[in-house]
C-alpha positions as CSV (number, residue, x, y, z in Angstrom):
1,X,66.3,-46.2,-26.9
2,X,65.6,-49.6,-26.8
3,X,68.0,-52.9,-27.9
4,X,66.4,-53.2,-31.3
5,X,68.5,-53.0,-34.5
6,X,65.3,-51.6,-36.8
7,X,67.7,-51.9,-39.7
8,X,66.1,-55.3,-39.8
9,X,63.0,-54.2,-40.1
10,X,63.6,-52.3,-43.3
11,X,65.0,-54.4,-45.2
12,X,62.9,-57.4,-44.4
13,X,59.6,-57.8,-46.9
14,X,58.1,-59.8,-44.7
15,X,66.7,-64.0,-16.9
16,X,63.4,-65.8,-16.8
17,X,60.3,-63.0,-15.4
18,X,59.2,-63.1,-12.3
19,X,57.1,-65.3,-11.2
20,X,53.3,-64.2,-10.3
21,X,52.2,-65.9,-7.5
22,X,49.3,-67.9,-8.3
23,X,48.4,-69.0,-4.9
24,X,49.5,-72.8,-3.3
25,X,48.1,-76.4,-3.4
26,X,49.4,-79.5,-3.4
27,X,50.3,-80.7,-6.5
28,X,49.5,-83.6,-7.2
29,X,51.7,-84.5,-10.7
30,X,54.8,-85.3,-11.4
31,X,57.4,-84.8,-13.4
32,X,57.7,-88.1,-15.0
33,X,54.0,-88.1,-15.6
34,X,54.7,-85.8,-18.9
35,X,57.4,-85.6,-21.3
36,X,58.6,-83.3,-23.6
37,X,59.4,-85.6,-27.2
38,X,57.4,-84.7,-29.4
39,X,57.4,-81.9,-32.9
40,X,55.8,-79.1,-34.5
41,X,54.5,-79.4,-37.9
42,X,53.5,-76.5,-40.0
43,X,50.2,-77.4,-42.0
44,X,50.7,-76.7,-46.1
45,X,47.4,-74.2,-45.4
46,X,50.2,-72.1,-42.9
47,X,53.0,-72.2,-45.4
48,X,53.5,-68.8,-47.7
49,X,53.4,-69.3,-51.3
50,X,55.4,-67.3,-53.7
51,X,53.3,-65.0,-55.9
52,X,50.6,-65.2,-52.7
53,X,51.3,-61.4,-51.7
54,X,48.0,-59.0,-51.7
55,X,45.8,-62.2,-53.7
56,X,45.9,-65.4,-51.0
57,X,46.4,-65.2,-47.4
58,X,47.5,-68.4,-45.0
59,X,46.4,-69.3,-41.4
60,X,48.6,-69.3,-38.7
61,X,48.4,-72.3,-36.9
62,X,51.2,-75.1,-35.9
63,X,50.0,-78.7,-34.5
64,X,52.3,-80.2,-32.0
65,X,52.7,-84.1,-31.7
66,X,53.6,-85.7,-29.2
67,X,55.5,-88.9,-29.2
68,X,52.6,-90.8,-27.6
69,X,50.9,-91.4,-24.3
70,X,53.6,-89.9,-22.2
71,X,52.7,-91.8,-18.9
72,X,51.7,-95.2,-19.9
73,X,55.5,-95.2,-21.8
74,X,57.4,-94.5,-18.9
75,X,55.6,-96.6,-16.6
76,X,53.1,-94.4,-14.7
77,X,50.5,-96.4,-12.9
78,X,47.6,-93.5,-13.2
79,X,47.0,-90.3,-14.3
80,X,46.1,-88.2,-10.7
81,X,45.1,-85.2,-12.2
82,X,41.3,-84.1,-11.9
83,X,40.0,-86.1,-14.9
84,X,38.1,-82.8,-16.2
85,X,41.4,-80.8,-16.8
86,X,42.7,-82.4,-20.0
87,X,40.8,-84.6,-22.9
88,X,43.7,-87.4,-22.5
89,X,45.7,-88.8,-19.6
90,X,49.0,-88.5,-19.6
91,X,49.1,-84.7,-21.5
92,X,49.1,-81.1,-20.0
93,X,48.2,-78.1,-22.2
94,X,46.4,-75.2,-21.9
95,X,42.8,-76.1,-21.3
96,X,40.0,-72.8,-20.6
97,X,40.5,-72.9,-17.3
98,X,44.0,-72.5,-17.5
99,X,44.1,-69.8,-20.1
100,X,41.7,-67.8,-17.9
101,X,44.0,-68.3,-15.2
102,X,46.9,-67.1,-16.8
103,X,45.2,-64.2,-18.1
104,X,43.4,-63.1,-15.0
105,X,39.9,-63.3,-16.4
106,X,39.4,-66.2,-13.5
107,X,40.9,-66.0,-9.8
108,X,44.5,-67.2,-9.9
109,X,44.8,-70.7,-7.9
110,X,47.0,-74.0,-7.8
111,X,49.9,-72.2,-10.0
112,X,47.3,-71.9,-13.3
113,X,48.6,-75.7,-13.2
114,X,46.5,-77.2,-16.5
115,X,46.6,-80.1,-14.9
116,X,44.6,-78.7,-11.2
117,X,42.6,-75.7,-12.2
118,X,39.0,-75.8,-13.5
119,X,37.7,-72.0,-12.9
120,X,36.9,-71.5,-16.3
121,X,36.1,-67.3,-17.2
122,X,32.6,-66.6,-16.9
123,X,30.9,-63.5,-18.8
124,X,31.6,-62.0,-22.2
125,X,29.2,-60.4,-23.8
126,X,27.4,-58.8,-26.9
127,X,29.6,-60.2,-30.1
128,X,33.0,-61.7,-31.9
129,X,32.7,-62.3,-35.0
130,X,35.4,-64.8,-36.4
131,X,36.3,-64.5,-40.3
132,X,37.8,-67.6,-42.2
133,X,37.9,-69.3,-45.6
134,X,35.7,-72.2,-46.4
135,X,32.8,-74.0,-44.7
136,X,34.0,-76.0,-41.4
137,X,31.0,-78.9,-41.5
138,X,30.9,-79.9,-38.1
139,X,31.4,-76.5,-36.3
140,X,28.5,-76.1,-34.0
141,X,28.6,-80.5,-33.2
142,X,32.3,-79.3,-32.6
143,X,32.0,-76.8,-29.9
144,X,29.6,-78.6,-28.3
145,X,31.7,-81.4,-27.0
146,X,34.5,-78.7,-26.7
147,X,32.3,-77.1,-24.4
148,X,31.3,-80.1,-22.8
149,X,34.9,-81.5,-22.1
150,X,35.8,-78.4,-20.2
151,X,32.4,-77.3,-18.6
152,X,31.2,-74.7,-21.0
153,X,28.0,-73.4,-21.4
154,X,27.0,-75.4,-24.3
155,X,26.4,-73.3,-27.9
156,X,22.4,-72.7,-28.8
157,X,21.0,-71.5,-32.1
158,X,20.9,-68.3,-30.3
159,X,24.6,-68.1,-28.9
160,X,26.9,-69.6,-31.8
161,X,25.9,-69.4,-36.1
162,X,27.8,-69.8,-38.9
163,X,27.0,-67.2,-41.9
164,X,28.3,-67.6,-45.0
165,X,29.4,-64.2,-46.7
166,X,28.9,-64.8,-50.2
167,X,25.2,-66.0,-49.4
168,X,25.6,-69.5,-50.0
169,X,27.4,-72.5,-48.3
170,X,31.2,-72.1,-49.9
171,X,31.8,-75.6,-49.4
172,X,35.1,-76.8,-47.5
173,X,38.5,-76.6,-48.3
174,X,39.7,-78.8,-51.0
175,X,42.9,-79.2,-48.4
176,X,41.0,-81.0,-46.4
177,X,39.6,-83.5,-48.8
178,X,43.9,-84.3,-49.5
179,X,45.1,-83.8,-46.6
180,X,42.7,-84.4,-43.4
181,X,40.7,-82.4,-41.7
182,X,43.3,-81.1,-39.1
183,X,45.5,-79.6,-42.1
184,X,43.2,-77.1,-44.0
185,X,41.3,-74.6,-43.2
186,X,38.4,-76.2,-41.2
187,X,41.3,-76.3,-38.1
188,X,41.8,-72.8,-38.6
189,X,37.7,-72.0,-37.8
190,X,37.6,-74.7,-35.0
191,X,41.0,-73.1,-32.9
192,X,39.2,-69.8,-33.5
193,X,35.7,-70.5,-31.7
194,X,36.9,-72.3,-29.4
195,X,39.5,-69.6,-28.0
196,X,37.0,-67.2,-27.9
197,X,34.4,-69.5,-26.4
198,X,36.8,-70.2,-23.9
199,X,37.6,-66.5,-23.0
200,X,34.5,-64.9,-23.2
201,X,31.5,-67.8,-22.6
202,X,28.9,-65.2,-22.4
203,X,29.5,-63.9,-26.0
204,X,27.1,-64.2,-29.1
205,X,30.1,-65.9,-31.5
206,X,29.8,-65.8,-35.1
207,X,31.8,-68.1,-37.8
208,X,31.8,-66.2,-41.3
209,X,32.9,-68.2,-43.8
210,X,34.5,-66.6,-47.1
211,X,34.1,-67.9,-50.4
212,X,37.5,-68.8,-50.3
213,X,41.2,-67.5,-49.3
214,X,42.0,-64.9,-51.2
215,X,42.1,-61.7,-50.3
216,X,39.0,-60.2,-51.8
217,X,37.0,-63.0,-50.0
218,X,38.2,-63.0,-47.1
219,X,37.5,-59.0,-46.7
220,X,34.0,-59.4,-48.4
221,X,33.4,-61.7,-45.1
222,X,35.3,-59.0,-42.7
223,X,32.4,-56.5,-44.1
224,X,29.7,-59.0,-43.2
225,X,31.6,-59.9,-39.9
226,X,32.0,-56.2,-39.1
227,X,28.4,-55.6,-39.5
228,X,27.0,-58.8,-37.6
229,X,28.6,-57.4,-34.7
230,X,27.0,-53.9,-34.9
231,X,23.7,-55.1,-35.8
232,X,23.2,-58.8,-35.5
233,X,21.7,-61.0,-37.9
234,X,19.3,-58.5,-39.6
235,X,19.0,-58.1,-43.0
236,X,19.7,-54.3,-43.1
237,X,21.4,-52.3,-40.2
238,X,19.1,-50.3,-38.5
239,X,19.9,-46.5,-38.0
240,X,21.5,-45.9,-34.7
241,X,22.0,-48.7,-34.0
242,X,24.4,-49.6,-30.5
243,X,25.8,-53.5,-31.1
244,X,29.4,-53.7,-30.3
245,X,32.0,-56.1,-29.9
246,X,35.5,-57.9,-32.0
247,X,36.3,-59.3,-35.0
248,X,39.4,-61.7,-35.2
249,X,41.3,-62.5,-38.3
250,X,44.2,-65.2,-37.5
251,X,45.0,-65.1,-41.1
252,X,47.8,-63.0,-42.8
253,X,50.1,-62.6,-46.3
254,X,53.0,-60.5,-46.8
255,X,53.2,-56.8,-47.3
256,X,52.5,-55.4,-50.6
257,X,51.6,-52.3,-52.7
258,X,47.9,-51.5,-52.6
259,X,47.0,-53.4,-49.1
260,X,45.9,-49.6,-47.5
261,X,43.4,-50.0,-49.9
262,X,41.3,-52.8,-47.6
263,X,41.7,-50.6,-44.8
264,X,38.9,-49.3,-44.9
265,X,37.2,-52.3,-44.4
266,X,39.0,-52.3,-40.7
267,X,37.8,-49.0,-39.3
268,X,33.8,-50.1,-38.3
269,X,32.4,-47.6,-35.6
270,X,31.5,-49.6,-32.5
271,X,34.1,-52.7,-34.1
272,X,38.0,-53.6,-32.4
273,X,39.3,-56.3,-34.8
274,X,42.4,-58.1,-34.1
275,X,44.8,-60.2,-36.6
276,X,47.5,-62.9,-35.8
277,X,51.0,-61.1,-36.6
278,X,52.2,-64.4,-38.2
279,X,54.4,-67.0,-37.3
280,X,57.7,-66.0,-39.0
281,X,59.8,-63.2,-38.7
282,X,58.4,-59.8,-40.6
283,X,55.2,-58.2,-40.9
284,X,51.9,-59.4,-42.4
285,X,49.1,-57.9,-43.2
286,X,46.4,-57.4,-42.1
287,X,47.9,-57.6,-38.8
288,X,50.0,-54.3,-39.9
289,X,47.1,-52.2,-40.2
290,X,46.9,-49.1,-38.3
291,X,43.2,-50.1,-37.8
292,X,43.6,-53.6,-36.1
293,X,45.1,-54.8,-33.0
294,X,47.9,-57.2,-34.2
295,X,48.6,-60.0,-31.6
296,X,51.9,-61.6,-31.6
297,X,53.2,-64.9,-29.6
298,X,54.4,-66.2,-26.2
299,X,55.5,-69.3,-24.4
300,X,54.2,-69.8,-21.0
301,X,57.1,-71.3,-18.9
302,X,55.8,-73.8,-16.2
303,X,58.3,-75.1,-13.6
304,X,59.4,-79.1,-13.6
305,X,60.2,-79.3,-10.0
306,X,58.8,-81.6,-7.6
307,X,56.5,-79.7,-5.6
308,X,55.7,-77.4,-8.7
309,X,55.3,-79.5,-11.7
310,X,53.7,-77.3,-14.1
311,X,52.8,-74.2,-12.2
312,X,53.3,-71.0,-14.0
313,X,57.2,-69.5,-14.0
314,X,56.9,-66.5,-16.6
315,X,55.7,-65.5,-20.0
316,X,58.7,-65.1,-22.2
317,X,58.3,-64.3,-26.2
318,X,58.0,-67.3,-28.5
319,X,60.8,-67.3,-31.3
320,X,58.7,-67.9,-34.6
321,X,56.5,-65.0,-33.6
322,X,55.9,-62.4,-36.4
323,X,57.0,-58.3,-36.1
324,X,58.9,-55.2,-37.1
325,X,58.0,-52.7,-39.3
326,X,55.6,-52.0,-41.9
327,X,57.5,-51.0,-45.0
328,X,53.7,-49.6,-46.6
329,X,51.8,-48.4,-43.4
330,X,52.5,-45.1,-42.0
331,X,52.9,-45.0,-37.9
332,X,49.7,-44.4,-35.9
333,X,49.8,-41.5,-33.6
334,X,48.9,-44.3,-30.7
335,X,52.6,-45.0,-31.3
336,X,54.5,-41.3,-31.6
337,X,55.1,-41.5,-27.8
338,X,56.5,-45.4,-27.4
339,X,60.4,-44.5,-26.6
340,X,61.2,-47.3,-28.8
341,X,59.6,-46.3,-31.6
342,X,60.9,-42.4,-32.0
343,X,62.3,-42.0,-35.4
344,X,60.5,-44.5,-36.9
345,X,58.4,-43.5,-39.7
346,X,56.3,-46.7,-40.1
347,X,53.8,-49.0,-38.2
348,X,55.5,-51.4,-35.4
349,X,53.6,-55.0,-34.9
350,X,52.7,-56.4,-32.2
351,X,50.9,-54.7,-30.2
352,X,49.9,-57.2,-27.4
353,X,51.0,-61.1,-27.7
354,X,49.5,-64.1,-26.1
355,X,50.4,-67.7,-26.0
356,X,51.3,-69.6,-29.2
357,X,54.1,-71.7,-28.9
358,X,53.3,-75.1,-29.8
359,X,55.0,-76.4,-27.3
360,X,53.3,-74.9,-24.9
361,X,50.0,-75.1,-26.8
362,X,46.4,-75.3,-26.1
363,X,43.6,-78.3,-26.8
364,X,41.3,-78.0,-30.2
365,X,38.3,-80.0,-30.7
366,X,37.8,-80.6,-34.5
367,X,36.0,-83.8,-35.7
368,X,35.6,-83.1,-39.5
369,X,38.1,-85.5,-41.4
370,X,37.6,-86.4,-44.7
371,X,40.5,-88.5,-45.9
372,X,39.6,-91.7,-43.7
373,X,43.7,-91.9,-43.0
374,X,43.3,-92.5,-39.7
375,X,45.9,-89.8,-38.9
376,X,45.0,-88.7,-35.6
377,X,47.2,-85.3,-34.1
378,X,47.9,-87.7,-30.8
379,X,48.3,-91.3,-30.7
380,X,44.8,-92.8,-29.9
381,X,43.7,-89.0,-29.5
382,X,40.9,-89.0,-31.8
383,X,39.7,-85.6,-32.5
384,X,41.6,-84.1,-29.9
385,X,44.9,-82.3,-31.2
386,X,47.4,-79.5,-30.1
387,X,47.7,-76.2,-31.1
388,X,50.0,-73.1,-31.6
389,X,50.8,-70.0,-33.7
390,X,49.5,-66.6,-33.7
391,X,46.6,-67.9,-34.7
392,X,46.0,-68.9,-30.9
393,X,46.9,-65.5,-29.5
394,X,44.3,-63.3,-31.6
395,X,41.0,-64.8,-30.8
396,X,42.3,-65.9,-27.3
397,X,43.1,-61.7,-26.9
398,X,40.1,-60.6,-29.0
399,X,38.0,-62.9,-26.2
400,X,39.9,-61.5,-23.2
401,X,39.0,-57.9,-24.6
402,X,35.2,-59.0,-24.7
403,X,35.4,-60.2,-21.5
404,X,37.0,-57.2,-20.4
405,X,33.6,-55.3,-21.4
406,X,34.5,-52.4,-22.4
407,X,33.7,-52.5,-25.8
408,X,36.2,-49.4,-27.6
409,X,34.5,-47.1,-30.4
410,X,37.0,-48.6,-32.7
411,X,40.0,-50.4,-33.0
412,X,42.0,-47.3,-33.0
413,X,40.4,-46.1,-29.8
414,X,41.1,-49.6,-28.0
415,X,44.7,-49.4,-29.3
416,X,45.4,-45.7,-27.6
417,X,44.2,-47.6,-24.4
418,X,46.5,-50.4,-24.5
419,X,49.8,-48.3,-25.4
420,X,47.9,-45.6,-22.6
421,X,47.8,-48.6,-20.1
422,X,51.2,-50.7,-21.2
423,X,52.9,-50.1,-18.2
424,X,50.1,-50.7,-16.0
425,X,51.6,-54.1,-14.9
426,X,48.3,-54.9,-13.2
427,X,46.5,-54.6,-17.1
428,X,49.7,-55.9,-18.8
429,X,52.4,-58.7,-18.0
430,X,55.9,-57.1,-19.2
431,X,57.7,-59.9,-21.0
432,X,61.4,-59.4,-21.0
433,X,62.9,-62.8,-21.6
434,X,64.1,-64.2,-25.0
435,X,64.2,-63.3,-29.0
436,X,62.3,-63.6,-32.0
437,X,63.2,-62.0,-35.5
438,X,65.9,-62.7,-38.2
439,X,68.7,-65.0,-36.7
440,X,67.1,-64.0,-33.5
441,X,68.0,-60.9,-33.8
442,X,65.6,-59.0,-31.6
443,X,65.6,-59.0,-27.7
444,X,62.1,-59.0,-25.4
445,X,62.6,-56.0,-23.4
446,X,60.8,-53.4,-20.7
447,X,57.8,-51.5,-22.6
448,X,57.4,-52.3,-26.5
449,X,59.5,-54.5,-28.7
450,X,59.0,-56.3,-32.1
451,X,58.5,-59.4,-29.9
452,X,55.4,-59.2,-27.8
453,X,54.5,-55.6,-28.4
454,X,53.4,-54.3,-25.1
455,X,53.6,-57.3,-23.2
456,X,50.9,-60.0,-22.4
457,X,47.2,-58.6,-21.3
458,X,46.0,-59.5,-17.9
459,X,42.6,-58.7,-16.6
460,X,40.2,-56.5,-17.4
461,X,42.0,-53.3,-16.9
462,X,43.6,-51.0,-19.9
463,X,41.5,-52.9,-22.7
């Protein structure tokens, strides 16, 4: 039996990895070209509100700011980086090419450095489907100079649409109109095409956008989600018909009585949807669904030495990530066998986890801003910003599955693959370094734990 104290679980409502080695180049950063000052803010749209539990659900996103041009301050001449890795001298996050690195849907070179690689993932296929709250105005002008920064193909009418869900444009989020464009929920839908762009380029994407938050809406727009991806944008689904592909929900609430009841919305023949675990400790739903592949968070650790500034050291678990066990959903059988989880009479989350720390957080393109403040994420960054959270890790996974091509019969048949698979450490990178959970409470270790699930997916293999 694992280090885990489940007694947390139940009562809650809610030494560094190996390296992989990436391959060698000369690197050509330094250390003093980047520093680490800067913060995490939570937007008000990722805060939990009392009373919100089975009627609103949050998003699950964190923006990280840092203090300022980091190597103009400290007296760096130039920026030597390749000038198509990263949107602004001076800062290193995780860019496409990076990300595909990492996650082996690209061939690993220069240390997965953000500041060196440009292999961006090629393929994906068939359709993701993303589901969030609100219109996002500028979506498709958005990915298009996403796509453009990092050497995308570029969006067509064809590739990328938005659908609204309750038939009619819902209008955006009256967040946004208080409090900017990067802190509503108009982030939320640009962080999620653009991670699954990223991951899975060859994909038909879909935005659908729900009347509004709550938790009827939202699942009205999972139905119309679930069945753009089996039939495409017809206005009946034809008998038979073969369309396959992912849904990603990086939304969540808390637990509550009655939440098996939208189930059924989550088991689609021919549909795998995934769900952010949260960024908190406890379980959220929908991620806790038997029927959903609940993705938690990671921080990729990069090394600050010399020769190695920024290469990839090890995946380790991100703190803040959400987990533990569902007090209201029973345990799946894919989960009867995990060692871990004998004895345990409900359903564990995560399953897989991907990156999300802030810190360590990837670039989103969102130009729709409609307070005129002036309060850009970076200083002189325009519409350039950081991102974390679990919101990250589910569309960044439910794009690696795409590209993966495998396409599951359902989100319960992709799940007995990955807890099949887990200790395949070519298909999965075991993360066994660091905590998460109530005062931290929890420890990463080998196989599954409340942390990171399974571990990190690599590749193409066991998905």
């Amino acid at each position: 039996m694992k280090r885990i104290v489940f007694a947390v679980c139940f009562l809650a409502l809610a030494a560094p990895a190996t390296a992989q080695n990436e391959g060698s180049a000369t690197n050509q950063l330094s250390p003093a070209a980047h520093s680490s000052r800067g913060h995490a803010v939570i937007p008000s749209v990722s805060i939990p509100r009392p009373g919100d539990e089975g009627k609103f659900m949050h998003t699950n996103y964190r923006i990280f700011i840092p203090a300022g041009p980091n190597a103009r301050e400290i007296g760096i001449s130039g920026d030597t980086s390749d000038a198509s890795t990263t949107p602004l001298p001076g800062y290193y996050y995780e860019t496409p090419a990076s990300l595909a690195c990492l996650y082996g849907s690209s061939k690993p070179a220069n240390g997965c450095n953000p500041g060196l690689v440009t292999r961006n993932a090629t393929g994906g296929s068939k359709t993701i489907a993303i589901v969030d709250a609100y219109d996002y105005p500028t979506a498709f002008t958005d990915l298009e100079a996403y796509s453009e920064q990092f050497g995308l193909p570029s969006p067509t009418a064809s590739t990328f649409q938005v659908v609204y869900a309750g038939g009619a444009n819902p209008g955006p989020d009256p967040a946004c109109g208080i409090f900017g464009g990067w802190n509503c929920w108009a982030s939320e839908s640009a962080l999620d095409i653009e991670m699954v762009h990223a991951m899975a380029p060859g994909a038909t994407v879909y935005l659908v956008e729900a009347n509004s938050n709550s938790i009827t809406d939202l699942f009205q727009a999972v139905q119309v989600a679930a069945n753009l991806v089996v039939c495409g944008k017809t206005a009946a689904c034809p008998a038979g018909s073969k369309g396959a592909g992912e849904v990603s929900m990086s939304w969540g609430g808390g637990e509550g009585n009655g939440e098996n009841a939208f189930d059924a919305y989550l088991n689609v023949k021919n549909v795998v949807f995934f769900a952010s675990s949260g960024d908190s400790w406890g379980v959220e739903y929908p991620s806790a669904s038997p029927d959903v592949v609940a993705v938690g968070g990671t921080t990729i650790s990069r090394s600050l030495g010399d020769s190695t500034f920024l290469n990839f050291q090890a995946e380790i678990t991100w703190e803040d990530g959400g987990g533990g066990i569902s007090q209201f959903e029973s345990q799946p059988g894919y989960q009867r066998h995990v060692p871990a989880l004998q004895g345990v009479v409900g359903r564990a989350v995560p399953d897989v986890a991907a990156d999300a720390n802030p810190n360590t957080g990837v670039w989103v393109y969102n130009s729709f801003d409609t307070d005129d403040i002036g309060d850009d994420c970076i200083p002189d960054g325009g519409n350039w910003c950081i991102f974390g959270g679990t919101s990250v890790a589910s569309p960044l996974t439910a794009g690696l599955v795409n590209h993966a091509g495998h396409f599951a019969s359902s989100s319960a048949a992709e799940l007995t693959t990955i807890y099949d698979n887990a200790f395949n450490f070519s298909d999965f990178r075991e993360i066994t370094y660091g905590t998460c959970g109530l005062y931290q409470g929890w420890f990463a270790t080998p196989g599954w734990d409340p942390c990171t699930g399974n571990g990190a997916p690599v590749g193409p293999g066991g998905k």
